[in-house]
C-alpha distance (Angstrom), angle and dihedral (degrees) to the residues before:
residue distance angle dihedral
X1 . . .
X2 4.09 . .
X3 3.59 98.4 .
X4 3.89 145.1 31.5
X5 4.03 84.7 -107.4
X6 3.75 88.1 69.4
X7 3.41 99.5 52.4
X8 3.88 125.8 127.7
X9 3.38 143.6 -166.7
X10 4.42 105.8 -93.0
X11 3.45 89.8 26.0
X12 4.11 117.2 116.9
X13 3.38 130.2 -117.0
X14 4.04 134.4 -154.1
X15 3.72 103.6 -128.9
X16 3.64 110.5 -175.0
X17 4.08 141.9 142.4
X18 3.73 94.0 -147.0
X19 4.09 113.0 -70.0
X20 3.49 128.2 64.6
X21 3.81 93.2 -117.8
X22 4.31 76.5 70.7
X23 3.60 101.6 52.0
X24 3.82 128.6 115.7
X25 4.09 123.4 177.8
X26 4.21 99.1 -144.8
X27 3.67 128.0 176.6
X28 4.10 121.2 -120.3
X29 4.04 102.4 -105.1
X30 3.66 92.8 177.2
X31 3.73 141.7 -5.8
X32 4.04 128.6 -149.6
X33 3.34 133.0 -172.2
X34 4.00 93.4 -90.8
X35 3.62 97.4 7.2
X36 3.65 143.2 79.8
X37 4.12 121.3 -162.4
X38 3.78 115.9 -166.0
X39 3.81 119.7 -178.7
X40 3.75 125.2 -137.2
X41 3.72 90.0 -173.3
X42 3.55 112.4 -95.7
X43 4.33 93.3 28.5
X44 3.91 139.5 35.2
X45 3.18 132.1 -138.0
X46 3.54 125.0 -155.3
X47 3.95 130.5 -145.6
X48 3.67 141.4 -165.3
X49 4.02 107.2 -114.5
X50 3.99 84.7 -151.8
X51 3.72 102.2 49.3
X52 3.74 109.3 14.6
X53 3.37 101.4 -128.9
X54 3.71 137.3 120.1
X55 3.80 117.6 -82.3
X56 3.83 106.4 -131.5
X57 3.48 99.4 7.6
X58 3.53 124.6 138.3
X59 3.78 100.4 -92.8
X60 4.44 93.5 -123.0
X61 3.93 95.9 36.7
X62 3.96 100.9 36.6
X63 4.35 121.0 114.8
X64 3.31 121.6 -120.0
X65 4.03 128.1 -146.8
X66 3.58 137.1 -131.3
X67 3.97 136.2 175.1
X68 4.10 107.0 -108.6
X69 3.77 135.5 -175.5
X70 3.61 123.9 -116.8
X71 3.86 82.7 -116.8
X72 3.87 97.3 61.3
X73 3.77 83.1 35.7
X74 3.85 93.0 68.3
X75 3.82 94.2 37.3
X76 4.22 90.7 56.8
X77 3.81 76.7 43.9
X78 3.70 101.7 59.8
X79 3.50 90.8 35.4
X80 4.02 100.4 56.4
X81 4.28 77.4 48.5
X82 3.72 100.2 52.1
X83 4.36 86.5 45.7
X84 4.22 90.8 48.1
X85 3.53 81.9 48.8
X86 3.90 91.7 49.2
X87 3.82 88.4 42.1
X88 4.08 93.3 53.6
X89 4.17 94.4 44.0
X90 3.78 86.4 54.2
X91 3.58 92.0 38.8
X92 4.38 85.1 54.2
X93 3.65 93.0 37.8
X94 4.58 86.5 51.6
X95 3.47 87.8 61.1
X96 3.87 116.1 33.7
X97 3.38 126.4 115.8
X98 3.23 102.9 -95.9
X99 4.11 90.7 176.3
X100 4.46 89.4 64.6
X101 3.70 89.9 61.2
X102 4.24 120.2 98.2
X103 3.90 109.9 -119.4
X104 4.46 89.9 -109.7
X105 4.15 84.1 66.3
X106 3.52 90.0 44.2
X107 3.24 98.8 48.0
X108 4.22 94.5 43.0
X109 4.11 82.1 56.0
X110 4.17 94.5 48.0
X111 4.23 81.8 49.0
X112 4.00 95.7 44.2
X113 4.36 87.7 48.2
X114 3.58 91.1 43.4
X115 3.73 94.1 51.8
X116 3.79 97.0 46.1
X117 3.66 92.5 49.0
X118 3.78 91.5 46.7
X119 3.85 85.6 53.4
X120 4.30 88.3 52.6
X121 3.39 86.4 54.8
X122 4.19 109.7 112.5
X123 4.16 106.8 -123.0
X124 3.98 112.0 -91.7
X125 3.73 111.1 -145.4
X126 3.75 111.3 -170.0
């Protein structure tokens, strides 16, 4: 598949509006003669075959399609895991109770943020 034109219906589509916080991997669900229609289960969203972009979307906040393999497929898809992940450990970590644990942990945690932000830090020459 190297272009819209050769799009089918089951293949998948790279939906995205420009980061990969924005990107969605949906499958064809039907195909017109100008038109695409993926399905992100309970909508569709409908693209131009010529440009790519969303039909009807607002013109700054509408997706954009592009042919992908199944490779890059399951590489977007292990990446958008290993961020929810992420997002749910922080999530945990946000509201523990920070008061049940014995000063050693707390102190091991204070160490392990202090080192990771020193590492963010940009290089000071002098």
């Amino acid at each position: 598949m190297s272009n819209l034109n050769d799009v089918n219906v089951g293949d998948l589509l790279l939906i995205s509006k420009g980061n990969y916080r924005n990107e969605l991997i949906l499958p064809v669900v039907k195909v017109t003669k100008t038109q695409i229609v993926a399905s992100s289960g309970n909508s569709e969203i409908r693209f131009s075959k010529s440009s790519g972009y969303e039909v009807g979307g607002r013109p700054m906040f509408r997706w954009w399609v592009s042919p992908i393999t199944q490779e890059r497929a399951d590489e977007i898809q292990r990446e958008q895991q290993l961020r929810e992940h992420k997002r749910k450990l922080v999530y945990e970590i946000d509201n523990a109770n920070l008061d049940k644990l014995s000063i050693g942990t707390l102190e091991q945690i204070y160490k392990l943020i202090c080192k990771h932000n020193e590492s963010q830090q940009p290089n000071q020459t002098s």
